[in-house]
Biopython code that builds the backbone (N, CA, C, O; Angstrom):
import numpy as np
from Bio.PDB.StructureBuilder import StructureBuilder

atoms = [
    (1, "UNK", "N", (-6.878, 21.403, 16.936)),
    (1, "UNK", "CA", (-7.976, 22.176, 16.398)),
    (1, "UNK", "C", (-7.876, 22.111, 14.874)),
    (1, "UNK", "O", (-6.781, 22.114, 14.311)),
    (2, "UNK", "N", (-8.985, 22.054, 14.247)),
    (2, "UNK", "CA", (-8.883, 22.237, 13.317)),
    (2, "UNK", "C", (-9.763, 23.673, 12.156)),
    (2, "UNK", "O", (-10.898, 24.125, 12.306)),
    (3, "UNK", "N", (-9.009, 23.954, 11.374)),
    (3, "UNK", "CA", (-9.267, 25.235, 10.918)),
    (3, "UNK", "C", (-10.430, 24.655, 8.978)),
    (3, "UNK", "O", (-9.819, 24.011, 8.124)),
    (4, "UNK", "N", (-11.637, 24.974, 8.783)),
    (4, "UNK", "CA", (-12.259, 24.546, 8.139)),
    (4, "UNK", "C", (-12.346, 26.000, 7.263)),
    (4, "UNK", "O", (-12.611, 27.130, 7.673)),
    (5, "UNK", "N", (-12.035, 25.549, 5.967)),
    (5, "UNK", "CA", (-12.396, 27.015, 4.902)),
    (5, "UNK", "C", (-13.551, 26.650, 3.522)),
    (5, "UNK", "O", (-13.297, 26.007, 2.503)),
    (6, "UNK", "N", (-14.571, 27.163, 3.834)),
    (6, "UNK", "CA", (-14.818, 27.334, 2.467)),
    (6, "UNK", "C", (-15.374, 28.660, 1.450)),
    (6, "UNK", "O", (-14.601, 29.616, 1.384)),
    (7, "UNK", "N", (-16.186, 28.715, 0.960)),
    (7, "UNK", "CA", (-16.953, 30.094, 0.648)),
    (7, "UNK", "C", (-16.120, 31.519, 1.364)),
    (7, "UNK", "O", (-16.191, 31.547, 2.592)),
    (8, "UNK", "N", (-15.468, 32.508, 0.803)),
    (8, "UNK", "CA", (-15.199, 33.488, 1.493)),
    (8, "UNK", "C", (-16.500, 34.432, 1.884)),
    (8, "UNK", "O", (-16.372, 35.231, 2.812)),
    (9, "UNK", "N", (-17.615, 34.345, 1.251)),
    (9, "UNK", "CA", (-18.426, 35.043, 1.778)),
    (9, "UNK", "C", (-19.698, 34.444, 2.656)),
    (9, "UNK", "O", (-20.769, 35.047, 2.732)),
    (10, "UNK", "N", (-19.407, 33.023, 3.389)),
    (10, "UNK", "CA", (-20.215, 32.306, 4.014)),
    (10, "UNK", "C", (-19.947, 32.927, 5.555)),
    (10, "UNK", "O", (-18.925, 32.809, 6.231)),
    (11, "UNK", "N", (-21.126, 33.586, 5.872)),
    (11, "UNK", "CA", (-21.045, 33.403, 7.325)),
    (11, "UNK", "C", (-22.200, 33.089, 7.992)),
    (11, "UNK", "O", (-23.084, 33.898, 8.273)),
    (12, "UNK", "N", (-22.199, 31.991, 8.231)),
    (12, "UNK", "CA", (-23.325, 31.231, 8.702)),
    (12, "UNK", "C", (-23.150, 29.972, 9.330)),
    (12, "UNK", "O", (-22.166, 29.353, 8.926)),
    (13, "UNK", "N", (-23.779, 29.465, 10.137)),
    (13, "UNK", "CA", (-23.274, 27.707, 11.154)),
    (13, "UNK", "C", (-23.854, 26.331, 9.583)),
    (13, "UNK", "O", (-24.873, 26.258, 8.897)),
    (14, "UNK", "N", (-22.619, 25.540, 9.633)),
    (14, "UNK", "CA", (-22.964, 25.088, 8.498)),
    (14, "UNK", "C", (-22.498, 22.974, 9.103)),
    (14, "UNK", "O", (-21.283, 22.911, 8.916)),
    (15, "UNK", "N", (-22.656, 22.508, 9.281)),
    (15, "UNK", "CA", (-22.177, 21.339, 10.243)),
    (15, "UNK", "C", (-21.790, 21.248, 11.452)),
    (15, "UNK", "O", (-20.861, 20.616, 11.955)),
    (16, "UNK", "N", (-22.682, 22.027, 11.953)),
    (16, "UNK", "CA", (-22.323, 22.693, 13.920)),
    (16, "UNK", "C", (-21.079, 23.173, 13.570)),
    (16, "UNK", "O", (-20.113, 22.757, 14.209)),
    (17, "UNK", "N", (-20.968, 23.712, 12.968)),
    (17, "UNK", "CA", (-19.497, 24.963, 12.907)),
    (17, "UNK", "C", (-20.173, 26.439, 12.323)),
    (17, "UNK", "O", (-20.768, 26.790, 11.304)),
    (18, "UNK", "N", (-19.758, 27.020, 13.475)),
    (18, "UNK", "CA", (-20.264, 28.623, 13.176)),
    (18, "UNK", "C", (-18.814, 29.456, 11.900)),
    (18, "UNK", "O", (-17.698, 29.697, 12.361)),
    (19, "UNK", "N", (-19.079, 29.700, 10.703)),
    (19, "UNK", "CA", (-18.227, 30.223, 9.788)),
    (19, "UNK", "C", (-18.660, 31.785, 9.997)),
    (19, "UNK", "O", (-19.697, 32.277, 10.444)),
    (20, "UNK", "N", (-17.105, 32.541, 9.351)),
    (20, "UNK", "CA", (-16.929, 33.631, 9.645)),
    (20, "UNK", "C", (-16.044, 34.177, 8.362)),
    (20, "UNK", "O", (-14.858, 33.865, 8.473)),
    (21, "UNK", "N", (-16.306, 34.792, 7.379)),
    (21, "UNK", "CA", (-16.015, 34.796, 6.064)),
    (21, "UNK", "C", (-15.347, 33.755, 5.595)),
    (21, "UNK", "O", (-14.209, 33.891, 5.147)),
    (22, "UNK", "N", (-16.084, 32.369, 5.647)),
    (22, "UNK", "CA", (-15.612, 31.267, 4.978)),
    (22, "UNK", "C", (-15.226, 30.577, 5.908)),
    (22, "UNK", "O", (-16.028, 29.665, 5.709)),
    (23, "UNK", "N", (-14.501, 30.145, 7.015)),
    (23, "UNK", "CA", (-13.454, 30.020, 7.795)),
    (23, "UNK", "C", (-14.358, 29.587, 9.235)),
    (23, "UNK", "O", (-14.987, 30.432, 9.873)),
    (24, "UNK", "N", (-14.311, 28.449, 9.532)),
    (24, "UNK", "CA", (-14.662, 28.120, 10.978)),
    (24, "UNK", "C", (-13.804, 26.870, 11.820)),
    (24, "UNK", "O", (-12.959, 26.246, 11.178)),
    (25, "UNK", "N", (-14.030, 26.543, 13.183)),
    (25, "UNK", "CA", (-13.004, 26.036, 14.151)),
    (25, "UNK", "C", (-14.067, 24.771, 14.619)),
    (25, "UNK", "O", (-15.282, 24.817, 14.811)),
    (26, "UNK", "N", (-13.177, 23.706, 14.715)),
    (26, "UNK", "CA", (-13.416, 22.282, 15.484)),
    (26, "UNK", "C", (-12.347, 21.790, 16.070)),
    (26, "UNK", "O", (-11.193, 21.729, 15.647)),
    (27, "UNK", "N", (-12.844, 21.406, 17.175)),
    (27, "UNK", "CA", (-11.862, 20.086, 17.643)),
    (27, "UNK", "C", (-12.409, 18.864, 17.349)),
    (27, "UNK", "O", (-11.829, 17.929, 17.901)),
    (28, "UNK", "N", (-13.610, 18.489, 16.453)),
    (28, "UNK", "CA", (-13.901, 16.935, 16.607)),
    (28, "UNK", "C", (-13.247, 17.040, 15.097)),
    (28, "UNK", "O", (-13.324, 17.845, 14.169)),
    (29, "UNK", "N", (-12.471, 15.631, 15.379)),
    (29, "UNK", "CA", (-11.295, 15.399, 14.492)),
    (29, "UNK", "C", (-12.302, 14.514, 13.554)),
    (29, "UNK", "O", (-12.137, 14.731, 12.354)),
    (30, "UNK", "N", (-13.038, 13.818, 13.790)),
    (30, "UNK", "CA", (-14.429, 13.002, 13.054)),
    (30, "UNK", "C", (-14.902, 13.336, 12.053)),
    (30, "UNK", "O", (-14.936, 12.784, 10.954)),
    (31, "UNK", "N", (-15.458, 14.665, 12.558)),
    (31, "UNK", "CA", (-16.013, 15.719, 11.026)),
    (31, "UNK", "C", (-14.977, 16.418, 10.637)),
    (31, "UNK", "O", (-14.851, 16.356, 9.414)),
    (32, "UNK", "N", (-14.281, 16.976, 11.090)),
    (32, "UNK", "CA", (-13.202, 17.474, 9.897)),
    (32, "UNK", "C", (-12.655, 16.553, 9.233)),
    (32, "UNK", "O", (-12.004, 17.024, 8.300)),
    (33, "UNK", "N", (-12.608, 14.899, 9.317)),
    (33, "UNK", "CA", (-12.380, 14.033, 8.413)),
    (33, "UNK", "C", (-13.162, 13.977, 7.504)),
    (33, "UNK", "O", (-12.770, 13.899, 6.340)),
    (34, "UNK", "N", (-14.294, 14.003, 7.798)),
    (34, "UNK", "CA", (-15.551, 13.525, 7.143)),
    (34, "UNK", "C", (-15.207, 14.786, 5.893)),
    (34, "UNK", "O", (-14.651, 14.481, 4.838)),
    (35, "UNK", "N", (-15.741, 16.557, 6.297)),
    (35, "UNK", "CA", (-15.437, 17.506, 5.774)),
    (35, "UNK", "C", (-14.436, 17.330, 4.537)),
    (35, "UNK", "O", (-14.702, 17.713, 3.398)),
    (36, "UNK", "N", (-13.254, 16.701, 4.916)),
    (36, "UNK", "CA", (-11.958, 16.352, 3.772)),
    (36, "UNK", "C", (-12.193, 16.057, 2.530)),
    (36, "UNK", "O", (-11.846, 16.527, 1.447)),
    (37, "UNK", "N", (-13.443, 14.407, 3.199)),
    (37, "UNK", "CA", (-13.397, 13.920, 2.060)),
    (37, "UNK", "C", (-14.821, 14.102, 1.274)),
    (37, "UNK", "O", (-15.167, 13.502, 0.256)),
    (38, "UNK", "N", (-15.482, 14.985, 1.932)),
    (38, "UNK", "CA", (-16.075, 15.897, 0.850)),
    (38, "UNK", "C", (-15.366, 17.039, -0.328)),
    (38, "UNK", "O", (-16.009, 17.787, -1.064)),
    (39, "UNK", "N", (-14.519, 16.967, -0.281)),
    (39, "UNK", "CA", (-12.845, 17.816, -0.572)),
    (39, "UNK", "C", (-13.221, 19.155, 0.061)),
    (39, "UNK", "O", (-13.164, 20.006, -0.826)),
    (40, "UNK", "N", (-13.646, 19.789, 1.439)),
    (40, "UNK", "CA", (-13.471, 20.698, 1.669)),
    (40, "UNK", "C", (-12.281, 21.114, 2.356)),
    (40, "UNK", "O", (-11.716, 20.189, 2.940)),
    (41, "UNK", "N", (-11.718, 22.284, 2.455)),
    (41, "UNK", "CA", (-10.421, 22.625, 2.480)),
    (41, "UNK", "C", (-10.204, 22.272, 4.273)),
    (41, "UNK", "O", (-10.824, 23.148, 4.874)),
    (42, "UNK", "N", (-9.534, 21.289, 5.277)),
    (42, "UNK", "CA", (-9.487, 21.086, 6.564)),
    (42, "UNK", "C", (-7.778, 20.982, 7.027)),
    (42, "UNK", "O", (-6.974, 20.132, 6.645)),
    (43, "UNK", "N", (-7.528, 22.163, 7.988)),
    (43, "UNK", "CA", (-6.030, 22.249, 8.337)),
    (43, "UNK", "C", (-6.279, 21.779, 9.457)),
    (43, "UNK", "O", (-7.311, 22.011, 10.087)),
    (44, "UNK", "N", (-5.299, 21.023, 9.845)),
    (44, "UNK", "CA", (-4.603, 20.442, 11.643)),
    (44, "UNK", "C", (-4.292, 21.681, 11.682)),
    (44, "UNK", "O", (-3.765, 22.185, 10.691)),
    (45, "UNK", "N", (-4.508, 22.328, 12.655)),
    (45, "UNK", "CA", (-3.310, 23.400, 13.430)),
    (45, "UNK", "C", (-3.226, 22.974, 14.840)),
    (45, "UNK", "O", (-4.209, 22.460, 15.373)),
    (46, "UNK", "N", (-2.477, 23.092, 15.276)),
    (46, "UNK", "CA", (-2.018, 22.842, 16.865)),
    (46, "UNK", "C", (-2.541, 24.207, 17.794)),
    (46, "UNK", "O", (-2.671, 25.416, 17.606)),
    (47, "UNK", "N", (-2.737, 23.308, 18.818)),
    (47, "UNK", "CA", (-3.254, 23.904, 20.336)),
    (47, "UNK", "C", (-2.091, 25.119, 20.299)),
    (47, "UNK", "O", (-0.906, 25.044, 19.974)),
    (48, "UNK", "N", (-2.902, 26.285, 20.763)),
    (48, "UNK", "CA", (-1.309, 26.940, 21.205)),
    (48, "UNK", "C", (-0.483, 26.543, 22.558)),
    (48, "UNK", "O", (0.716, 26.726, 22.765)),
    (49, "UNK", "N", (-1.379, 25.996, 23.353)),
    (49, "UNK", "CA", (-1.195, 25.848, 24.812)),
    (49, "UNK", "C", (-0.043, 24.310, 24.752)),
    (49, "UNK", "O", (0.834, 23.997, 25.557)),
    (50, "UNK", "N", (-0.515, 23.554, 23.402)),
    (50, "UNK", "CA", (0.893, 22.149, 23.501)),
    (50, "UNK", "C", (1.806, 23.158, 22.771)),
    (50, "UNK", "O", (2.802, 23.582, 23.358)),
    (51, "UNK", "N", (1.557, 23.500, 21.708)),
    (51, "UNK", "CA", (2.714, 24.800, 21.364)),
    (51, "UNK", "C", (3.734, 25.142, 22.614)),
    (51, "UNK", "O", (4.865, 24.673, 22.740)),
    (52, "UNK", "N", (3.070, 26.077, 23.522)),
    (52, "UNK", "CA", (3.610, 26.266, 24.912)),
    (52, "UNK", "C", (4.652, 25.235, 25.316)),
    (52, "UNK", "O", (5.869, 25.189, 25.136)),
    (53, "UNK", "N", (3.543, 24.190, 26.093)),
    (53, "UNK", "CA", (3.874, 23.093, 26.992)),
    (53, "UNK", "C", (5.233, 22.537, 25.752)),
    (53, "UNK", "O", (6.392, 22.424, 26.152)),
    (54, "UNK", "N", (5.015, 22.366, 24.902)),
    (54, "UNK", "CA", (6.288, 21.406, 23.774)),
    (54, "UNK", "C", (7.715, 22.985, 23.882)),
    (54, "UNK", "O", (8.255, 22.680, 24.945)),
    (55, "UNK", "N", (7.935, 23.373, 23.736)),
    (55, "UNK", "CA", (8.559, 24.735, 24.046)),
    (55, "UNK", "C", (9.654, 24.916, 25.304)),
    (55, "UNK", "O", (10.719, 25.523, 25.413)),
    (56, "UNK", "N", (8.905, 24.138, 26.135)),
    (56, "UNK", "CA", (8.745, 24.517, 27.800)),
    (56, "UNK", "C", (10.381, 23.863, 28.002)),
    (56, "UNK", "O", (10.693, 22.731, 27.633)),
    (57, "UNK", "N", (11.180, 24.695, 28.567)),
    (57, "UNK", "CA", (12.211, 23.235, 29.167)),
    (57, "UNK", "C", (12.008, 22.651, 29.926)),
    (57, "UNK", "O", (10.943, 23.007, 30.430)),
    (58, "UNK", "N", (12.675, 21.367, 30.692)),
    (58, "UNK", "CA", (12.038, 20.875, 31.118)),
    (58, "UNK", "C", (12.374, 21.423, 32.644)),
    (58, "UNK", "O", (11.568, 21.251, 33.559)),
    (59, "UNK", "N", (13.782, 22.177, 32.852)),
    (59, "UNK", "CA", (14.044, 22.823, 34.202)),
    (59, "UNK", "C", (13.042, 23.638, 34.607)),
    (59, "UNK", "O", (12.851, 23.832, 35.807)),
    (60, "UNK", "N", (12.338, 24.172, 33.719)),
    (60, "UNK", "CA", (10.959, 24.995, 34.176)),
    (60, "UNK", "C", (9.655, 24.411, 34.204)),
    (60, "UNK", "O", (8.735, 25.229, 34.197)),
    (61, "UNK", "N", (9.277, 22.931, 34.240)),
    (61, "UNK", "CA", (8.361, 22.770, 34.033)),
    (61, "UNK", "C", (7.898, 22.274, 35.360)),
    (61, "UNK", "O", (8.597, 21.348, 35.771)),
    (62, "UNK", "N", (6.802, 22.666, 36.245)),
    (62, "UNK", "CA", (6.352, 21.980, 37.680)),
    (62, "UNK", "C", (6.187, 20.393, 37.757)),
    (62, "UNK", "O", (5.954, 19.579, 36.864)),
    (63, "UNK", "N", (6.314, 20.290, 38.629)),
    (63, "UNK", "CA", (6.115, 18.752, 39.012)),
    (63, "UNK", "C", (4.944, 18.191, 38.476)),
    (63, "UNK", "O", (5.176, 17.115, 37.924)),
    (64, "UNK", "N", (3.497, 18.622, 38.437)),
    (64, "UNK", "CA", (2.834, 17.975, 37.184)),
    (64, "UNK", "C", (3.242, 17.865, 36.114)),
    (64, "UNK", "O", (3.283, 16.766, 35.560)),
    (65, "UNK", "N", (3.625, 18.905, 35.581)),
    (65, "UNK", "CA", (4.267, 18.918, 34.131)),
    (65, "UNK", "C", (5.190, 17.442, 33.983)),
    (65, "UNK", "O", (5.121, 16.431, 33.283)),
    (66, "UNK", "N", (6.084, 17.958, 35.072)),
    (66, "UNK", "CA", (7.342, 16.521, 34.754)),
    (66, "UNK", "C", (6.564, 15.095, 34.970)),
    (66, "UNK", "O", (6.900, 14.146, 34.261)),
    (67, "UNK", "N", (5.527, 14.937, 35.943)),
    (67, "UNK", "CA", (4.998, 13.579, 35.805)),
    (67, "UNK", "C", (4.649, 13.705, 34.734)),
    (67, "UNK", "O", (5.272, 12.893, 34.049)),
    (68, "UNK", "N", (3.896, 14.350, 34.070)),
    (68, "UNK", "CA", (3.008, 13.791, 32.277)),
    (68, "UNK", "C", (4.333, 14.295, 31.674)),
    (68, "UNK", "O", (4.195, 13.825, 30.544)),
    (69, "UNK", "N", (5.248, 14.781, 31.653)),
    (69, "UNK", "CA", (6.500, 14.705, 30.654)),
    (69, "UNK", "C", (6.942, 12.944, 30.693)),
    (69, "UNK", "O", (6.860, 12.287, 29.655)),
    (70, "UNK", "N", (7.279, 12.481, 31.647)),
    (70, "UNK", "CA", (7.908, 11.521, 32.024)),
    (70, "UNK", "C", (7.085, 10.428, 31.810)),
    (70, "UNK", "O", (7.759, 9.400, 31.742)),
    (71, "UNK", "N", (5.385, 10.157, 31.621)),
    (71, "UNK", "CA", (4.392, 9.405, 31.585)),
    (71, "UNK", "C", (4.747, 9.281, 30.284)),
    (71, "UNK", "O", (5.086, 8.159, 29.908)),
    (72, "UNK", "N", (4.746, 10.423, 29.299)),
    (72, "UNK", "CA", (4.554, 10.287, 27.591)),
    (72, "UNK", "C", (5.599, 9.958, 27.341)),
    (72, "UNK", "O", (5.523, 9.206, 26.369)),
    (73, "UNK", "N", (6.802, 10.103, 27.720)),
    (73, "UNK", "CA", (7.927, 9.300, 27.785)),
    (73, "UNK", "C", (8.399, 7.824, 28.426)),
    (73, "UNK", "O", (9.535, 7.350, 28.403)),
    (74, "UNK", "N", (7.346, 7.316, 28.929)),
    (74, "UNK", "CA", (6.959, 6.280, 29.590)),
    (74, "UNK", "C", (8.533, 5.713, 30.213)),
    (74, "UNK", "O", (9.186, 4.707, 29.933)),
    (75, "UNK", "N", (8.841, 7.071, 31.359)),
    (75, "UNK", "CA", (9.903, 6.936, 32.280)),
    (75, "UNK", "C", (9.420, 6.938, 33.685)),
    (75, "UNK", "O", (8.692, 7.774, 34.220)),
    (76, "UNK", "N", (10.015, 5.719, 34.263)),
    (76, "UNK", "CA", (9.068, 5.070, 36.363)),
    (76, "UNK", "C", (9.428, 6.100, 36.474)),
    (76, "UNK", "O", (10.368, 6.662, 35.912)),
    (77, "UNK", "N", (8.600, 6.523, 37.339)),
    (77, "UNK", "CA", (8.768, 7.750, 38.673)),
    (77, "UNK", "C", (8.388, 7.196, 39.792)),
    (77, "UNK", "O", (7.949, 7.873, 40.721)),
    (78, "UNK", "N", (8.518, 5.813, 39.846)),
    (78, "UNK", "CA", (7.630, 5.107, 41.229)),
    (78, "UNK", "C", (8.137, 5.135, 42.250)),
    (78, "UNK", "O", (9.054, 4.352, 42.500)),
    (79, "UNK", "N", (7.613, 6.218, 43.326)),
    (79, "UNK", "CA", (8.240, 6.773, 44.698)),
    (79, "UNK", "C", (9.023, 7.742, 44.382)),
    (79, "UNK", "O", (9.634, 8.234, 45.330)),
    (80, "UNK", "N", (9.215, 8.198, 43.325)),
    (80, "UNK", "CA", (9.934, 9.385, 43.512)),
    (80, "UNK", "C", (8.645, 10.526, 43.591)),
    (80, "UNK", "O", (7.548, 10.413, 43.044)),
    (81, "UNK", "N", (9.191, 11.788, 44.546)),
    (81, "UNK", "CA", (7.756, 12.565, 44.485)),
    (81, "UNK", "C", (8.509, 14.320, 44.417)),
    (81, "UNK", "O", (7.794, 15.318, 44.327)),
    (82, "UNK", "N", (9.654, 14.364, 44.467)),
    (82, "UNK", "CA", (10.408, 15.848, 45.057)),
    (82, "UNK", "C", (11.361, 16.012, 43.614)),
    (82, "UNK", "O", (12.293, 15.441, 43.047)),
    (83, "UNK", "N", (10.475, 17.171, 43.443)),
    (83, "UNK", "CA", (11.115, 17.576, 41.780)),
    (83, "UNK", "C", (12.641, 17.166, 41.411)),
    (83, "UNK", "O", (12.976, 16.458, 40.462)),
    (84, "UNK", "N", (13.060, 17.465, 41.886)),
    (84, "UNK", "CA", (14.992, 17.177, 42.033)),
    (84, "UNK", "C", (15.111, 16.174, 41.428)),
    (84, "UNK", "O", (15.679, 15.936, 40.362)),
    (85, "UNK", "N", (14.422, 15.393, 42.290)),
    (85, "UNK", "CA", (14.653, 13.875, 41.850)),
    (85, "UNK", "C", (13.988, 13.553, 40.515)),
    (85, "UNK", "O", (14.421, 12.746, 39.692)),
    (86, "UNK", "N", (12.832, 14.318, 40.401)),
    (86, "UNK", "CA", (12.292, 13.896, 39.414)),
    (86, "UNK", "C", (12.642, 14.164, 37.786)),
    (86, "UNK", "O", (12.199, 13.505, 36.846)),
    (87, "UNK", "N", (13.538, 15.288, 37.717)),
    (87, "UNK", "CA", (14.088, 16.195, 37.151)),
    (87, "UNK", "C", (15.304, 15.246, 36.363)),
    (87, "UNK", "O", (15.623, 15.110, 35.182)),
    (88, "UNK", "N", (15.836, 14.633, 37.740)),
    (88, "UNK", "CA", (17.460, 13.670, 37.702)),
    (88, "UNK", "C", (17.049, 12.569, 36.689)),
    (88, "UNK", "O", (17.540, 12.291, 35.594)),
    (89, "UNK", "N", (15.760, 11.892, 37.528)),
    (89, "UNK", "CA", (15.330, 10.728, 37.038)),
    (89, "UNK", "C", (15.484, 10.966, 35.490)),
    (89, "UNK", "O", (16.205, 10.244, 34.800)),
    (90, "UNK", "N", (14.529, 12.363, 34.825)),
    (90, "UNK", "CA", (14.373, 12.311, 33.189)),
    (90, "UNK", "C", (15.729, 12.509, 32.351)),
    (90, "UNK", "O", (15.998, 12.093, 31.225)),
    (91, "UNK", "N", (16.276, 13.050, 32.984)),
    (91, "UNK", "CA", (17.597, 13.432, 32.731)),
    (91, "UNK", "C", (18.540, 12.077, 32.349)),
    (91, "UNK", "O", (19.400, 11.923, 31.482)),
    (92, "UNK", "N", (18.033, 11.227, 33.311)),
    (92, "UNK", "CA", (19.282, 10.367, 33.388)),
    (92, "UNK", "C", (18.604, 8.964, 32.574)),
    (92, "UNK", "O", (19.196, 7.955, 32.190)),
    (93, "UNK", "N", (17.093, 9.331, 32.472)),
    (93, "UNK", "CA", (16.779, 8.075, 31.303)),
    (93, "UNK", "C", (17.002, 8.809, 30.334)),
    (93, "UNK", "O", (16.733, 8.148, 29.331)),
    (94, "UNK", "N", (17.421, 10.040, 29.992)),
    (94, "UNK", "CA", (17.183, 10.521, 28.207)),
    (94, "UNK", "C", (18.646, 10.797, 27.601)),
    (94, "UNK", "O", (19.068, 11.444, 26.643)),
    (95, "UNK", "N", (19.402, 9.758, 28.921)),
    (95, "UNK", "CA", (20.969, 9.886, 28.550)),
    (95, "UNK", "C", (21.360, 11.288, 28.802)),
    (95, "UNK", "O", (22.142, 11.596, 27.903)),
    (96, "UNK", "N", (21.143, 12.472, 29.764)),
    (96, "UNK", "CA", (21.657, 13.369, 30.236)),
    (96, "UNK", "C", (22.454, 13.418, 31.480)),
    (96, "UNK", "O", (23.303, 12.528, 31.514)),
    (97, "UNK", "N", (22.440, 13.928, 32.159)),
    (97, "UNK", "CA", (22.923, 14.406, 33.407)),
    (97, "UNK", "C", (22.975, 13.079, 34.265)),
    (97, "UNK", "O", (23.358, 13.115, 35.434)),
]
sb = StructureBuilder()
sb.init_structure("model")
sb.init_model(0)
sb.init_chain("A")
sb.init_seg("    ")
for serial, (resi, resn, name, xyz) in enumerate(atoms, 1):
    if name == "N":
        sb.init_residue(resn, " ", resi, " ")
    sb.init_atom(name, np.array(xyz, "f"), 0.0, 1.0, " ", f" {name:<3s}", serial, name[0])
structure = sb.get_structure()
């Protein structure tokens, strides 16, 4: 997401972004580029929810979780399907257990 500031006393929709004393929210990463290099003020802030998920260990994370843990880590899981295993598998490509 990204966090867009300008005018503290703008509250009004100003590039399909609704502002709120200065201050409005996008996820299209496109126009908040664009926005930049108009030099308006544009922060990355992070999802809270990858916040979360990045946080997460991985002993707690469900078996979806561990397939897309293990995908972005581009570790086979091919035929493995029963967390245990799947758990072992990351473990034992990331030089653990």
């Amino acid at each position: 997401m990204f966090v867009i500031k300008i005018s503290d006393e703008y509250n009004e929709t100003r590039y399909g972004i609704q502002f709120k004393r200065g201050i409005g929210h996008t996820d299209d990463a496109e126009l908040a580029e664009k926005l930049a290099r108009k030099g308006i003020s544009v922060e990355d802030v992070p999802d809270p929810e990858d916040i979360k998920k990045a946080d997460k260990p991985i002993d707690k994370m469900t078996v979806d979780e561990l397939k897309a843990y293990a995908a972005e880590k581009e570790i086979d899981l091919t035929d493995i399907t029963v967390k245990a295993d799947i758990l072992a598998k990351i473990k034992e490509a990331e030089g653990g257990e």
